[in-house]
N, C-alpha and C positions, 0 to 999 in steps of 0.2 A: 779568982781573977784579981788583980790590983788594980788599983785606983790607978795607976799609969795609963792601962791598958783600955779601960772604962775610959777614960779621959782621952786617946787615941781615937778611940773608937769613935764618943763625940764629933771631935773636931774633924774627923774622914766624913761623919754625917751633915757636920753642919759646912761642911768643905761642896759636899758631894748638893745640896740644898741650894747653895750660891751657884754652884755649876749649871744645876735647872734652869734655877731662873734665869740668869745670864744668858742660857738655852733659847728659854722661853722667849726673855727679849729681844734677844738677837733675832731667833724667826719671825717674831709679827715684825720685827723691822725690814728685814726681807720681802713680808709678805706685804707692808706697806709700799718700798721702794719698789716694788714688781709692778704695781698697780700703779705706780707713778708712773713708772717707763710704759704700763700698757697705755694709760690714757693719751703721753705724751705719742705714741707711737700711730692709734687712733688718729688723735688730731694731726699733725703731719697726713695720714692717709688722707683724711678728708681734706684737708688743703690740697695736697695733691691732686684727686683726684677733682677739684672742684676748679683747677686749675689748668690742668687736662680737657675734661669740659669745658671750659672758657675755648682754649684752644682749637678743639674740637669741633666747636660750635662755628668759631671766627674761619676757617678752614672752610666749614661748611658752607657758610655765607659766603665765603669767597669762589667756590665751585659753584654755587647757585648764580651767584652772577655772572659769571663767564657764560654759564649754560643760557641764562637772559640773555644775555649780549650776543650771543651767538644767534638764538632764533630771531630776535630785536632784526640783526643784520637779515637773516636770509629774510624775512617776511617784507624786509624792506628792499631789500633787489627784485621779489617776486612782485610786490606791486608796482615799482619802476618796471619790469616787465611787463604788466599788466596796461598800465597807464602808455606805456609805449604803444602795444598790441592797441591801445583804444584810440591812442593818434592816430594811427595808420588807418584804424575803420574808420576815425569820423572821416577824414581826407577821402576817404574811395566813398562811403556814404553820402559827402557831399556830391562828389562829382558824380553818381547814380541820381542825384535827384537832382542836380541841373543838368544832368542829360536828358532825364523826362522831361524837367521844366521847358526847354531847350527845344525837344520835341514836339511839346505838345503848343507851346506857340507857334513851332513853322507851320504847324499841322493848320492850323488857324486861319 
């Protein structure tokens, strides 16, 4: 073999040596920027998601009081019904006992 050849051959290997590593860097940088976008991608969800539940929540709150305000009202026409129905008894319960009253003095 000659020295050309030998010396070809070198520089294919210390050619082919830079190409690895080059290799080499390039993938951990890859595999750095991957983990960047995965954390970045993460975060986003949890804001999202933590945002959603705010939403979610306020929504909720907001169905819950309706659902308050709704029974709030009926319980409060059923006791103005109630209080009504107890006008009406005391009025005939008065007049029941000044009819006995009434009575029982003529009786007298």
């Amino acid at each position: 073999m000659s020295i050309e050849i030998i010396k070809a051959i070198r520089d294919a290997e210390e050619k082919a040596e830079v190409i690895k590593k080059e290799a080499v860097s390039q993938a951990k940088q890859v595999v750095v920027d991957a983990n960047a976008q995965a954390q970045q991608i993460i975060d986003e969800a949890r804001e999202k998601s933590r945002s959603e539940g705010l939403v979610f929540l306020k929504n909720a709150e907001s169905e819950g009081q309706l659902l308050y305000d709704n029974i709030i009202d009926r319980a409060a026409k059923e006791c103005e019904g109630i209080l009504k129905k107890a006008d009406e008894n005391m009025d005939y319960a008065a007049s029941i006992i000044l009819e006995r009253i009434v009575k029982t003095s003529g009786d007298s």
